[in-house]
PDBQT receptor file of N, H, CA, C and O in Angstrom, charges set to zero:
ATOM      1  N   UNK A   1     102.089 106.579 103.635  1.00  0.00    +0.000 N 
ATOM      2  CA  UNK A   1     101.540 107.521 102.675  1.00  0.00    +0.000 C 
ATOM      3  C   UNK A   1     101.918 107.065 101.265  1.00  0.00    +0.000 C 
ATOM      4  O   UNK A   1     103.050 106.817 100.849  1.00  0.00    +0.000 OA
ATOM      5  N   UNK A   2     100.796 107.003 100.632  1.00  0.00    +0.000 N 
ATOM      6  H   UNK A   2      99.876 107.204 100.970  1.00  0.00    +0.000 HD
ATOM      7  CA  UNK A   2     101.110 106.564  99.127  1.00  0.00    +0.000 C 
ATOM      8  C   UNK A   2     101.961 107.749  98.066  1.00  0.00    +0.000 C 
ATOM      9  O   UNK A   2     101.403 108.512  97.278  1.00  0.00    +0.000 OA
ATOM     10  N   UNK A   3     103.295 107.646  98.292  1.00  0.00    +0.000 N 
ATOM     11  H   UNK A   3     103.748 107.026  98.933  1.00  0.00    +0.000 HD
ATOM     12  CA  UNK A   3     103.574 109.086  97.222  1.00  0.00    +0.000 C 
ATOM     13  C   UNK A   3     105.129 108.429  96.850  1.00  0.00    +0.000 C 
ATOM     14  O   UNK A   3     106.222 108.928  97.118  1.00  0.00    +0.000 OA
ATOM     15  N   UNK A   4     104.878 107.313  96.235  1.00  0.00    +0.000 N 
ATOM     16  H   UNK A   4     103.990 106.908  96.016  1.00  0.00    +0.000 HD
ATOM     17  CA  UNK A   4     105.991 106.488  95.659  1.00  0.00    +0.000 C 
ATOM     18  C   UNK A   4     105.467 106.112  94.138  1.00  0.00    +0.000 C 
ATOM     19  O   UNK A   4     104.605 105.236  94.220  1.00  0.00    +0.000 OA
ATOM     20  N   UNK A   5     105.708 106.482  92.873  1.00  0.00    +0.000 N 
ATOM     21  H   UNK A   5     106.408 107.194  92.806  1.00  0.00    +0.000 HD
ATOM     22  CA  UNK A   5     105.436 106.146  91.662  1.00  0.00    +0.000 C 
ATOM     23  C   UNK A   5     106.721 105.515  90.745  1.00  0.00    +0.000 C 
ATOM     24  O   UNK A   5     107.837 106.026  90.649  1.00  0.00    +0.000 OA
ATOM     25  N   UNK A   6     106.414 104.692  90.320  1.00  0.00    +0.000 N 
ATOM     26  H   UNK A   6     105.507 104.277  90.398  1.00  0.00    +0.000 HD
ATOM     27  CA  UNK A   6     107.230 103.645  89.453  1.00  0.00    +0.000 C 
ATOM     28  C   UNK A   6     107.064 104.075  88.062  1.00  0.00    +0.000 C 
ATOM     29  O   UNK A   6     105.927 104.139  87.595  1.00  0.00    +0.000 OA
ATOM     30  N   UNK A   7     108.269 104.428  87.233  1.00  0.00    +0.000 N 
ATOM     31  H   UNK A   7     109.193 104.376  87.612  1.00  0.00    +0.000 HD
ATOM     32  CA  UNK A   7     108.456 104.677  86.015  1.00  0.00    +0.000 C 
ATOM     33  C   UNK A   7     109.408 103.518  85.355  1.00  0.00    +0.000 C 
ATOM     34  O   UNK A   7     110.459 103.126  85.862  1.00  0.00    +0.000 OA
ATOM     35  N   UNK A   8     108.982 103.163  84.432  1.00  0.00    +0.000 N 
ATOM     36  H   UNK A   8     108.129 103.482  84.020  1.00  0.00    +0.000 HD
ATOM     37  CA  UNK A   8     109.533 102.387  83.577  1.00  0.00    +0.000 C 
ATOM     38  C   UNK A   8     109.668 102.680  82.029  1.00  0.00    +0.000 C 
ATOM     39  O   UNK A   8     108.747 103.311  81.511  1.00  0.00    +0.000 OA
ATOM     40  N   UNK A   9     110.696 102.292  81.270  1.00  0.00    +0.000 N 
ATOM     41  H   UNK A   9     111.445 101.779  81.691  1.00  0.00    +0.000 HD
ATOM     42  CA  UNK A   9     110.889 102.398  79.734  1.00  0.00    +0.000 C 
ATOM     43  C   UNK A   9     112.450 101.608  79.424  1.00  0.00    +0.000 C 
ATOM     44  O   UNK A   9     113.263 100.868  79.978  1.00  0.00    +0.000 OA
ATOM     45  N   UNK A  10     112.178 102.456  77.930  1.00  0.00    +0.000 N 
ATOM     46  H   UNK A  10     111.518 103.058  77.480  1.00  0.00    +0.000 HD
ATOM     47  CA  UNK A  10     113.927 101.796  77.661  1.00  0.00    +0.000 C 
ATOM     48  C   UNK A  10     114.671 103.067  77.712  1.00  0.00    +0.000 C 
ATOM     49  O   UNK A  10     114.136 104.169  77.826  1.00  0.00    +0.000 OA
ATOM     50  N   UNK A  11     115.880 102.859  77.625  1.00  0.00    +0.000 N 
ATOM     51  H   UNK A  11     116.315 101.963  77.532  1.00  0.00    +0.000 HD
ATOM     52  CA  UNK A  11     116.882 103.461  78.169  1.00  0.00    +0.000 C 
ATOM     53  C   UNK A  11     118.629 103.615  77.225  1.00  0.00    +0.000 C 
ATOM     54  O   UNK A  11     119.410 102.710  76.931  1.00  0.00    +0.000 OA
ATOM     55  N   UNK A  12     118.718 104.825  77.018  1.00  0.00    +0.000 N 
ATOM     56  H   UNK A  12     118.083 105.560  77.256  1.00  0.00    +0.000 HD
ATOM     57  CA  UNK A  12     119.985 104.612  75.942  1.00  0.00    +0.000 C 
ATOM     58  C   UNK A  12     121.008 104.073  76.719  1.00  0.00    +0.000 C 
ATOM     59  O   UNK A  12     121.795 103.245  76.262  1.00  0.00    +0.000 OA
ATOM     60  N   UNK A  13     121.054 104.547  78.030  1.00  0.00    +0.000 N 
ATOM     61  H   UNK A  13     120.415 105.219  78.402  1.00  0.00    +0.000 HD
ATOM     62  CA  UNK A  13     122.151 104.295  79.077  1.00  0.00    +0.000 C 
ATOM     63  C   UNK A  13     121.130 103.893  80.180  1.00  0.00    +0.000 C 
ATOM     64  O   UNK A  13     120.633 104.699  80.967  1.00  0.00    +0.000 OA
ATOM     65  N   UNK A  14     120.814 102.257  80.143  1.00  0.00    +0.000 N 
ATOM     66  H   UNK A  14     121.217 101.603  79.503  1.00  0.00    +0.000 HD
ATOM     67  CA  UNK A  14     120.220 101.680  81.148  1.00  0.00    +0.000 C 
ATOM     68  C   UNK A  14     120.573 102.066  82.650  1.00  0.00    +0.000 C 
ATOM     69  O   UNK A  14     119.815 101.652  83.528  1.00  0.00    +0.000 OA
ATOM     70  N   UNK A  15     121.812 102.927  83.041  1.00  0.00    +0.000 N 
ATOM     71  H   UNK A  15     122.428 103.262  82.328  1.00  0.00    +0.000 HD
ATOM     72  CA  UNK A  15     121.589 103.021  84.437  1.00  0.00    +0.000 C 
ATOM     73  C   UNK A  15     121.697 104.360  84.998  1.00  0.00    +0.000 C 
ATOM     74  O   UNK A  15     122.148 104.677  86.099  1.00  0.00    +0.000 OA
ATOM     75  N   UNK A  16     121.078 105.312  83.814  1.00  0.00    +0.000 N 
ATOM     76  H   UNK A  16     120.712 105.055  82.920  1.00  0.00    +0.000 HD
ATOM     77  CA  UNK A  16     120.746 106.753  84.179  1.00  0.00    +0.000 C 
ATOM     78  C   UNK A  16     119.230 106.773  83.716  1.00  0.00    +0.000 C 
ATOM     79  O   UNK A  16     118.840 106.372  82.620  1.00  0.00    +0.000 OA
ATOM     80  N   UNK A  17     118.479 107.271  84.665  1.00  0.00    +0.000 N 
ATOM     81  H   UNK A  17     118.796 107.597  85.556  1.00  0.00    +0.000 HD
ATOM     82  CA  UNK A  17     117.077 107.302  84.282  1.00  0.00    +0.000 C 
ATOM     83  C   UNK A  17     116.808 108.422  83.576  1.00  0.00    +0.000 C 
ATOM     84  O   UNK A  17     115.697 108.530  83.057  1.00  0.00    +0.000 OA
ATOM     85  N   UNK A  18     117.964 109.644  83.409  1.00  0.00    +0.000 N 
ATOM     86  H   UNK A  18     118.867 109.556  83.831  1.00  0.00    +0.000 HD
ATOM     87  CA  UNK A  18     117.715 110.614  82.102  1.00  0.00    +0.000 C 
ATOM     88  C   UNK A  18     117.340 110.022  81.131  1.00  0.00    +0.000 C 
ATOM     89  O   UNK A  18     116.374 110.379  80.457  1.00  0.00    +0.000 OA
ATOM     90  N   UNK A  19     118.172 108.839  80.862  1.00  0.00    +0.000 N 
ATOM     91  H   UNK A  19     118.956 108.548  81.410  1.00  0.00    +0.000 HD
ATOM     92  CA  UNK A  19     118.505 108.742  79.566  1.00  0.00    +0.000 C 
ATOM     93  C   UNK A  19     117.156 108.123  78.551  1.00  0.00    +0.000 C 
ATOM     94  O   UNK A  19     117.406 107.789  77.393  1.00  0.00    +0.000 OA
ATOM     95  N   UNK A  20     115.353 107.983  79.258  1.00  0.00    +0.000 N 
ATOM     96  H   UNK A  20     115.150 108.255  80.199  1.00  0.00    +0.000 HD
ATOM     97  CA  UNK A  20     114.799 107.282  79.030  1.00  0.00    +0.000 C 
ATOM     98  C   UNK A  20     114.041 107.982  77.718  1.00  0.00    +0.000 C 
ATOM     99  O   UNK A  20     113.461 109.058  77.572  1.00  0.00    +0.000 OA
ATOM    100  N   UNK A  21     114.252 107.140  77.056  1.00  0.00    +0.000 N 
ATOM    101  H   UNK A  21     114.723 106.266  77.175  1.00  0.00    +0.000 HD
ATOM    102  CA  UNK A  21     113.039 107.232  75.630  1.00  0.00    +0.000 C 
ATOM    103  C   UNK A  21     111.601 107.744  76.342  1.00  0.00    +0.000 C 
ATOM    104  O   UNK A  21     110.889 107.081  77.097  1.00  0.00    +0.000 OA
ATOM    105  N   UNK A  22     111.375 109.198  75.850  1.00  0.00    +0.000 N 
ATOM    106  H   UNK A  22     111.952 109.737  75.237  1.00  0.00    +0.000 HD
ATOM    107  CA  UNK A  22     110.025 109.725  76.340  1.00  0.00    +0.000 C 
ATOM    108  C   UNK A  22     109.162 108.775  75.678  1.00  0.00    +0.000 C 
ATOM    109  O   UNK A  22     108.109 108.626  76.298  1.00  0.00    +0.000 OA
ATOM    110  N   UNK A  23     109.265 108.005  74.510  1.00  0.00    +0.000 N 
ATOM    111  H   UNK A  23     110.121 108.126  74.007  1.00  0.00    +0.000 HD
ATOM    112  CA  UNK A  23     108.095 107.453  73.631  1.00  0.00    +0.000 C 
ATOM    113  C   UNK A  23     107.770 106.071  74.336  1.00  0.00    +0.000 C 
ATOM    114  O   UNK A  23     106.755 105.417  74.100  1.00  0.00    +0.000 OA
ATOM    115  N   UNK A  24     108.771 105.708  75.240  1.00  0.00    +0.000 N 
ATOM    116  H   UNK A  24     109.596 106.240  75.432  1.00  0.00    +0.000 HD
ATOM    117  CA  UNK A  24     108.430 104.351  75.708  1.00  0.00    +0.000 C 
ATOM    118  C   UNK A  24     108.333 104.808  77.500  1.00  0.00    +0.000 C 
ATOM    119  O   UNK A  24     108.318 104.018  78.444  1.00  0.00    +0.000 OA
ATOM    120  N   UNK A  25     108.300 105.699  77.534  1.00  0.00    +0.000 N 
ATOM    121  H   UNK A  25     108.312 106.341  76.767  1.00  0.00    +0.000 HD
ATOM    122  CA  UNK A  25     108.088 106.088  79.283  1.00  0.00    +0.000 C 
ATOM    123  C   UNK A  25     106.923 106.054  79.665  1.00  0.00    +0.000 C 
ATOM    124  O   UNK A  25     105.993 106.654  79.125  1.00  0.00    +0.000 OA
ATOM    125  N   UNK A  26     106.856 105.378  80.594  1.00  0.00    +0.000 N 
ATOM    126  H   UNK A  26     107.611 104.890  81.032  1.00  0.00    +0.000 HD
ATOM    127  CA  UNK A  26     105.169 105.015  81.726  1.00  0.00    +0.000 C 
ATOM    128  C   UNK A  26     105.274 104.995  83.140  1.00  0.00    +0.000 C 
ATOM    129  O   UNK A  26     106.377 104.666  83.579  1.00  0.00    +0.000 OA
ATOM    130  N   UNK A  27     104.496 105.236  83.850  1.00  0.00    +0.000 N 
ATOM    131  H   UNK A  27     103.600 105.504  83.494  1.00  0.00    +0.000 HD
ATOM    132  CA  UNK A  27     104.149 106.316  84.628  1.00  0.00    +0.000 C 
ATOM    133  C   UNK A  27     103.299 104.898  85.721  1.00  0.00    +0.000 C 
ATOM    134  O   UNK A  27     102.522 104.114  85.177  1.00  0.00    +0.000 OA
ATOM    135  N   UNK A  28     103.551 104.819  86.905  1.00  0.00    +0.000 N 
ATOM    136  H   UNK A  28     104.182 105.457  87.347  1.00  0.00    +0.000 HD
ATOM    137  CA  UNK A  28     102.683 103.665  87.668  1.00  0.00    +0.000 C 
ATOM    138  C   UNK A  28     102.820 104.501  88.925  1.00  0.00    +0.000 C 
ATOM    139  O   UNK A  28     103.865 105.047  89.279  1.00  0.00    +0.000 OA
ATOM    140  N   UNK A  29     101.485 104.552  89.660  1.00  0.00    +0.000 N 
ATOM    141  H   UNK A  29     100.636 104.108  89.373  1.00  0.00    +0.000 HD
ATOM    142  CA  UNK A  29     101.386 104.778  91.062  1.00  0.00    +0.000 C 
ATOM    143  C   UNK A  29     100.391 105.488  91.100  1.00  0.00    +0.000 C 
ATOM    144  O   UNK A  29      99.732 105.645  90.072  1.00  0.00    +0.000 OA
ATOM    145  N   UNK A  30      99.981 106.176  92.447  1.00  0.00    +0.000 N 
ATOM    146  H   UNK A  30     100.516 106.048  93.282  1.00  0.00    +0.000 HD
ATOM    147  CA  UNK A  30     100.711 106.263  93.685  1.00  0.00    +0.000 C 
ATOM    148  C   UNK A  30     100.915 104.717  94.366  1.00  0.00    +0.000 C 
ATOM    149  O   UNK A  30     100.251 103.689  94.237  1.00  0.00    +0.000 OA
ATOM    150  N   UNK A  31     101.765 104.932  94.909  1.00  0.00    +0.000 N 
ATOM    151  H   UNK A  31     102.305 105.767  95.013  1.00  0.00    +0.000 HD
ATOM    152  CA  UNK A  31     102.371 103.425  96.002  1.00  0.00    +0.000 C 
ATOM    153  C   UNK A  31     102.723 104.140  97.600  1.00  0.00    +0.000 C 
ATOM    154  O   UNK A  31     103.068 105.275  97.927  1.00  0.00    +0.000 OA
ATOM    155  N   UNK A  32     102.461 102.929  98.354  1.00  0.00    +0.000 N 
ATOM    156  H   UNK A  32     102.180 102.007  98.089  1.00  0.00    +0.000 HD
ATOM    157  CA  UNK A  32     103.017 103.050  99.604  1.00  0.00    +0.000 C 
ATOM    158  C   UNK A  32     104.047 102.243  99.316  1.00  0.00    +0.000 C 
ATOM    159  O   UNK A  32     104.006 101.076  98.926  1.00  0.00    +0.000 OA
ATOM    160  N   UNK A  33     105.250 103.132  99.594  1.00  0.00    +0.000 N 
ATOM    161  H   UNK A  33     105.283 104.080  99.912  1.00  0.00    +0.000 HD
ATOM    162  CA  UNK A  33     107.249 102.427  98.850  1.00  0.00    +0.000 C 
ATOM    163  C   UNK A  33     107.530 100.994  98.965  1.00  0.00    +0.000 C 
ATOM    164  O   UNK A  33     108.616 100.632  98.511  1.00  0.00    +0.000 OA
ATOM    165  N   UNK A  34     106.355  99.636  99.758  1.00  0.00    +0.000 N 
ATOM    166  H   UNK A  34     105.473  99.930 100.126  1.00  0.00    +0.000 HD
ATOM    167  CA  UNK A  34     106.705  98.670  99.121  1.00  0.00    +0.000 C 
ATOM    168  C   UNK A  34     106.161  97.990  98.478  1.00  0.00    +0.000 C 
ATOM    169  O   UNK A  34     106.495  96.887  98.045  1.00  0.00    +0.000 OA
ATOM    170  N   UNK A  35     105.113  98.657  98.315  1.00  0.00    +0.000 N 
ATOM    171  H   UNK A  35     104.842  99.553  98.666  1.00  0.00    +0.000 HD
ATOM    172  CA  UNK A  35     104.281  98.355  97.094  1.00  0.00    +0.000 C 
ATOM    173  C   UNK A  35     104.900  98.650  95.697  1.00  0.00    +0.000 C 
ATOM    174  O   UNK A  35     105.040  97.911  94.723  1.00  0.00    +0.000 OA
ATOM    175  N   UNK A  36     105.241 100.011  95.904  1.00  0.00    +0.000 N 
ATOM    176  H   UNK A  36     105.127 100.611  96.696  1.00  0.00    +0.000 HD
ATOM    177  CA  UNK A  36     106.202 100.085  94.186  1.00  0.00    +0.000 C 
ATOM    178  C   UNK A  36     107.381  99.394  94.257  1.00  0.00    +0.000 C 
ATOM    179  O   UNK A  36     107.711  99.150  93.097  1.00  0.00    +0.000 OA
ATOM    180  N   UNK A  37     108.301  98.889  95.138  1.00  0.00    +0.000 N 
ATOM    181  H   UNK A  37     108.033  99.087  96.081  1.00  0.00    +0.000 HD
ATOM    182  CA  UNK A  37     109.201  98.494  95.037  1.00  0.00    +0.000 C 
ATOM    183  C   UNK A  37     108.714  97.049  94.231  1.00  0.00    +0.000 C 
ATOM    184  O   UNK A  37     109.237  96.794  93.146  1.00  0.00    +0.000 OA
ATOM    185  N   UNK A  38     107.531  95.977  94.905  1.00  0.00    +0.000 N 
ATOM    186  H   UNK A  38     107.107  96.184  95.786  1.00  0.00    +0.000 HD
ATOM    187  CA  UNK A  38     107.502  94.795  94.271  1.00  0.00    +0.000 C 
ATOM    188  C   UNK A  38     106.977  94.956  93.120  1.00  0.00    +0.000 C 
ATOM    189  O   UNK A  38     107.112  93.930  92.453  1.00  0.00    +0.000 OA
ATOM    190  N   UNK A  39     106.134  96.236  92.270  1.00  0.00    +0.000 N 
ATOM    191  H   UNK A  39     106.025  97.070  92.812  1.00  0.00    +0.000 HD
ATOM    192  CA  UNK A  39     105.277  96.338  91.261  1.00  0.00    +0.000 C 
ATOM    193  C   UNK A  39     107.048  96.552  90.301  1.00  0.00    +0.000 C 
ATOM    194  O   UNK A  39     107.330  95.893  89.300  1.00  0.00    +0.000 OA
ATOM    195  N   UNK A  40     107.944  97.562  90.915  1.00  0.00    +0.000 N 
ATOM    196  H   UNK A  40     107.714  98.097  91.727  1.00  0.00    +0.000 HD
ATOM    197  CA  UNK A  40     109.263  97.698  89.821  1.00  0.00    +0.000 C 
ATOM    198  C   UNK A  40     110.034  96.269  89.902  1.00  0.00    +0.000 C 
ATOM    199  O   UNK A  40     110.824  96.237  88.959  1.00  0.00    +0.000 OA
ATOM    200  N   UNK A  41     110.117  94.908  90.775  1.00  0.00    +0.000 N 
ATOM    201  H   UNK A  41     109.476  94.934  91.541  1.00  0.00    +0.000 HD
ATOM    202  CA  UNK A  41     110.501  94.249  91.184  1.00  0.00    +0.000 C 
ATOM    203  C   UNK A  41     109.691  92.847  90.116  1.00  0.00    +0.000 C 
ATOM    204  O   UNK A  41     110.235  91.771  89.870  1.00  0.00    +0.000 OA
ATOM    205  N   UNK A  42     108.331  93.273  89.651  1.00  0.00    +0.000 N 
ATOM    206  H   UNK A  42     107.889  94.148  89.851  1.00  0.00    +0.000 HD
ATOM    207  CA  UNK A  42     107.515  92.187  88.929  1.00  0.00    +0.000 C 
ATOM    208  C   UNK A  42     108.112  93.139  87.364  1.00  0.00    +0.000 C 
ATOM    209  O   UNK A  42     108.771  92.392  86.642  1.00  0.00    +0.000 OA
ATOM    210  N   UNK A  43     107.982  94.452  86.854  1.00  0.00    +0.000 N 
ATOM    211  H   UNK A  43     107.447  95.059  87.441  1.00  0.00    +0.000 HD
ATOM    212  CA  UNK A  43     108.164  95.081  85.694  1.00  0.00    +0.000 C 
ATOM    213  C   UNK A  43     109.782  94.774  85.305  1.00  0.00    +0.000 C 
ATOM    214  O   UNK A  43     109.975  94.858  84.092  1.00  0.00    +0.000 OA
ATOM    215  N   UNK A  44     110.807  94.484  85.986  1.00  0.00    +0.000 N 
ATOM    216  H   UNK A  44     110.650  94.416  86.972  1.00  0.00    +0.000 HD
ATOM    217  CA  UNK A  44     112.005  94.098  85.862  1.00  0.00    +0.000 C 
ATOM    218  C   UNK A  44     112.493  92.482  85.284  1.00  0.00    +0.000 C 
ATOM    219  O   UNK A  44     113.367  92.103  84.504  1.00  0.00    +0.000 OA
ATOM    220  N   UNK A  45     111.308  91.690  86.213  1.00  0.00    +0.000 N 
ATOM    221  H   UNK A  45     110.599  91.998  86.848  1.00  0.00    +0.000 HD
ATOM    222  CA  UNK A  45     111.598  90.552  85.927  1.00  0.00    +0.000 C 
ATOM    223  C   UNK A  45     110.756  90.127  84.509  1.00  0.00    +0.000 C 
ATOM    224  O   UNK A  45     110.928  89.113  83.831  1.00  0.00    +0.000 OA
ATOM    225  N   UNK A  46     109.914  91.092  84.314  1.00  0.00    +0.000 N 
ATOM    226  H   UNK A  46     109.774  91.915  84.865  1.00  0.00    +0.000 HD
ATOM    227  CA  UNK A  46     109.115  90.504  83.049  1.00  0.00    +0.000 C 
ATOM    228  C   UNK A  46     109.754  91.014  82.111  1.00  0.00    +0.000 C 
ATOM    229  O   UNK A  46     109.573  90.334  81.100  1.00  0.00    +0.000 OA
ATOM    230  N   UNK A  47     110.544  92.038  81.890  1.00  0.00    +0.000 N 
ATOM    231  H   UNK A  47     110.691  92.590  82.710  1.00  0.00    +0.000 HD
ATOM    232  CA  UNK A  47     111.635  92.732  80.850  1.00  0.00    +0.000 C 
ATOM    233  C   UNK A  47     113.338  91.868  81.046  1.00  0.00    +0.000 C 
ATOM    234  O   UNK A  47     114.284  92.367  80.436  1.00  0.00    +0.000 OA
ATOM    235  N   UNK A  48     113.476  91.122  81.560  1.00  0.00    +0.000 N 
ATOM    236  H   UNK A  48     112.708  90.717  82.056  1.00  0.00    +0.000 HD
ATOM    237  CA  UNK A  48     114.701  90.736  82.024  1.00  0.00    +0.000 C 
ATOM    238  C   UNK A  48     115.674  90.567  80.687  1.00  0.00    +0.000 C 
ATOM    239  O   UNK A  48     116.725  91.201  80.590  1.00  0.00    +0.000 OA
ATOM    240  N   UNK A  49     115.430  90.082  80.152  1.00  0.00    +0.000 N 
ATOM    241  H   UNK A  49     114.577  89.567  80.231  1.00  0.00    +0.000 HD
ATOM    242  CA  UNK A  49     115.795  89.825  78.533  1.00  0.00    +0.000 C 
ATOM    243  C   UNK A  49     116.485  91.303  77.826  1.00  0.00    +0.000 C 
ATOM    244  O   UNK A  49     117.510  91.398  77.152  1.00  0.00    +0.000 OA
ATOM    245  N   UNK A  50     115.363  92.560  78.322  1.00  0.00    +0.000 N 
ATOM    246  H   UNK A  50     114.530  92.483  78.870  1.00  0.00    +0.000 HD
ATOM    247  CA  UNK A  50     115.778  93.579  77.625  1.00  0.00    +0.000 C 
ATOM    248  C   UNK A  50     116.796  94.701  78.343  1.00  0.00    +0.000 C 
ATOM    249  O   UNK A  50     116.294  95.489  79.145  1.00  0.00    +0.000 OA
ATOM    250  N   UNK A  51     117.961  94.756  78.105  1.00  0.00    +0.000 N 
ATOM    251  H   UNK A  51     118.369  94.116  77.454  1.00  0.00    +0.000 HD
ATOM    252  CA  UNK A  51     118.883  95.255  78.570  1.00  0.00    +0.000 C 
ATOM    253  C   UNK A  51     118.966  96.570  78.956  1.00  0.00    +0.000 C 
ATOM    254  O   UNK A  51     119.615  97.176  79.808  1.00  0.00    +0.000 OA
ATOM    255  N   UNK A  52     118.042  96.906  78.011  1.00  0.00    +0.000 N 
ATOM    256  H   UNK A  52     117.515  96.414  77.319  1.00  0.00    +0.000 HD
ATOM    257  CA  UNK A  52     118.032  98.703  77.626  1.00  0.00    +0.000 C 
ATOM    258  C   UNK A  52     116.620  98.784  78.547  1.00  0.00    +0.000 C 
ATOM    259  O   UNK A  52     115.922  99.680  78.071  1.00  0.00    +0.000 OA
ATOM    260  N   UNK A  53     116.011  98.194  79.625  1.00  0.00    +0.000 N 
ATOM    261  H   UNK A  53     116.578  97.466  80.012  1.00  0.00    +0.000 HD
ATOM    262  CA  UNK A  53     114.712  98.476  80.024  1.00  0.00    +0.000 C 
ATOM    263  C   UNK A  53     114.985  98.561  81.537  1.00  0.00    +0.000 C 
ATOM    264  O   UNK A  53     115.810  97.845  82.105  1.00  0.00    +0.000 OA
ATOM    265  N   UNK A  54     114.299  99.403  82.089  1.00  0.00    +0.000 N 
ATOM    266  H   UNK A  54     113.629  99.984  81.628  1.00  0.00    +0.000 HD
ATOM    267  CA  UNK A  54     114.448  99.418  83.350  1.00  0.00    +0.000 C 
ATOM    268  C   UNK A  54     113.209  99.873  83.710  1.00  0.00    +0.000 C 
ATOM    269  O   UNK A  54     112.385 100.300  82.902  1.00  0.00    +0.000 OA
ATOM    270  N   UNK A  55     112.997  99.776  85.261  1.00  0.00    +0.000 N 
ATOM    271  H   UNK A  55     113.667  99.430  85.917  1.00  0.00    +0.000 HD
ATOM    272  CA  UNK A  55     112.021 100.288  86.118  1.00  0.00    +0.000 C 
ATOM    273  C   UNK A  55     112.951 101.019  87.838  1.00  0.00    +0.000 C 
ATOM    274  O   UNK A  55     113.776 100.537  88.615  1.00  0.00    +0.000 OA
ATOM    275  N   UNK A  56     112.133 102.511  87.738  1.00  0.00    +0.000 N 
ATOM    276  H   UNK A  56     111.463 102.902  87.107  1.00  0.00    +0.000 HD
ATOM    277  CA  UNK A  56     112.380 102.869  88.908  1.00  0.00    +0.000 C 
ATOM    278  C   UNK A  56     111.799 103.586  89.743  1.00  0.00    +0.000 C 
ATOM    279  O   UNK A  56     111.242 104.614  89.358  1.00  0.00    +0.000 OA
ATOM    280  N   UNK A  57     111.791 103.260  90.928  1.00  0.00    +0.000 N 
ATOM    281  H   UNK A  57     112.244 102.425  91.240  1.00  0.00    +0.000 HD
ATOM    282  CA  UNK A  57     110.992 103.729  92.002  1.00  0.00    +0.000 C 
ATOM    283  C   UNK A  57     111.373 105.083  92.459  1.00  0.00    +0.000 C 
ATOM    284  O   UNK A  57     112.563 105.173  92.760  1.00  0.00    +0.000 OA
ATOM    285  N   UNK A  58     110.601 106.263  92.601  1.00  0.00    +0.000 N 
ATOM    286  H   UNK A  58     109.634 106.190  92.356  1.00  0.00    +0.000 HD
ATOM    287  CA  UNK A  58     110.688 107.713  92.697  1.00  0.00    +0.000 C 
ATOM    288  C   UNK A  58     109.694 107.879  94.030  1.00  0.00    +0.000 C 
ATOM    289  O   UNK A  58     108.644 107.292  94.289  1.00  0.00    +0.000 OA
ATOM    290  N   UNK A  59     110.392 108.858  94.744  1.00  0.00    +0.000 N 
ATOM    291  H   UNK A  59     111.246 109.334  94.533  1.00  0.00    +0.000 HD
ATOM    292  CA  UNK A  59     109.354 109.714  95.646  1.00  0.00    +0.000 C 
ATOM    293  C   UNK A  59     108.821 110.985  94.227  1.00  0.00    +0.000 C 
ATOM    294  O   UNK A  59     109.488 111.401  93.280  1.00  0.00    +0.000 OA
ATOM    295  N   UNK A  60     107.155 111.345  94.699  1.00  0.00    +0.000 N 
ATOM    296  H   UNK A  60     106.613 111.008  95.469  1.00  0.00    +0.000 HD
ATOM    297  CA  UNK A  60     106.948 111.892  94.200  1.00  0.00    +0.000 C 
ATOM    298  C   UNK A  60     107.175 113.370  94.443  1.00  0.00    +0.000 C 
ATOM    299  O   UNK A  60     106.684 114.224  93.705  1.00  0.00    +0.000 OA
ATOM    300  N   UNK A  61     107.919 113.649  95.481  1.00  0.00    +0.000 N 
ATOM    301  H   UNK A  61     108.318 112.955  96.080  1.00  0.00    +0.000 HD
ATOM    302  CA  UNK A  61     109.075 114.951  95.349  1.00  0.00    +0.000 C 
ATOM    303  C   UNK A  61     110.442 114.643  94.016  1.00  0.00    +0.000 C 
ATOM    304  O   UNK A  61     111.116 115.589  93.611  1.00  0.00    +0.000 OA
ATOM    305  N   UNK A  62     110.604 113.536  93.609  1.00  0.00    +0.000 N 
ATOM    306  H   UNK A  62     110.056 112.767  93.938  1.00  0.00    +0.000 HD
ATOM    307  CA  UNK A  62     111.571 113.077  92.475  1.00  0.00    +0.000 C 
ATOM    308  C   UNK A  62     111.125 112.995  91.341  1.00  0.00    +0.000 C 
ATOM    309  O   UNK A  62     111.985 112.869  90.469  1.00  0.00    +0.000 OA
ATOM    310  N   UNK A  63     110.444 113.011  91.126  1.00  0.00    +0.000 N 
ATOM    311  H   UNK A  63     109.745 113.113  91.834  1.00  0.00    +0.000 HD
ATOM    312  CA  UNK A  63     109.385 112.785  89.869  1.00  0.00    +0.000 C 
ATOM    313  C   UNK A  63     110.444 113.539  88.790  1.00  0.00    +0.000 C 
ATOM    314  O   UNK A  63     110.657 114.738  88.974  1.00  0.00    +0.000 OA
ATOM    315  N   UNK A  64     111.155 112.805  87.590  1.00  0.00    +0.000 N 
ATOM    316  H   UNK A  64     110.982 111.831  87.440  1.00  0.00    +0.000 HD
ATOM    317  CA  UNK A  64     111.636 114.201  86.379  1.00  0.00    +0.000 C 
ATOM    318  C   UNK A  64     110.011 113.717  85.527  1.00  0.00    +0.000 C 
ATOM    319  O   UNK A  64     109.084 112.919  85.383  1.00  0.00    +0.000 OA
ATOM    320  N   UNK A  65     110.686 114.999  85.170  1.00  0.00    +0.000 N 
ATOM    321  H   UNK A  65     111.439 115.647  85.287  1.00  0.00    +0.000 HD
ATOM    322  CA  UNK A  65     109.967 115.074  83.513  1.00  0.00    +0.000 C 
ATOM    323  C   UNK A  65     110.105 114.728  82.495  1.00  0.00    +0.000 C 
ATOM    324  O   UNK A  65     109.304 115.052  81.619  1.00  0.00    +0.000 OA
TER     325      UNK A  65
């Protein structure tokens, strides 16, 4: 079942996904979970450089706001 969505942005505290800049937050899916895993797995490696950037994979029962 496709109900896996990938959010990505930057991040004041790269390893809390609170912490994400609403102005740079984006929104990818629906996924079947390994599909978003390699789509957050390609968005990671193309940001690698940026410290403050992350991508993460959510059930869409997890979804914040």
């Amino acid at each position: 079942m496709k109900n896996f969505y990938v959010i990505e942005g930057t991040h004041k505290d790269p390893n809390e996904i609170e912490t994400i800049l609403k102005e740079t937050k984006k929104k990818y899916g629906p996924f079947e979970e390994n599909e978003a895993n390699q789509f957050a797995k390609g968005l990671i490696q193309k940001n690698i450089d940026d410290f403050y950037h992350r991508a993460w994979v959510l059930k869409s029962n997890n979804l914040t706001k």
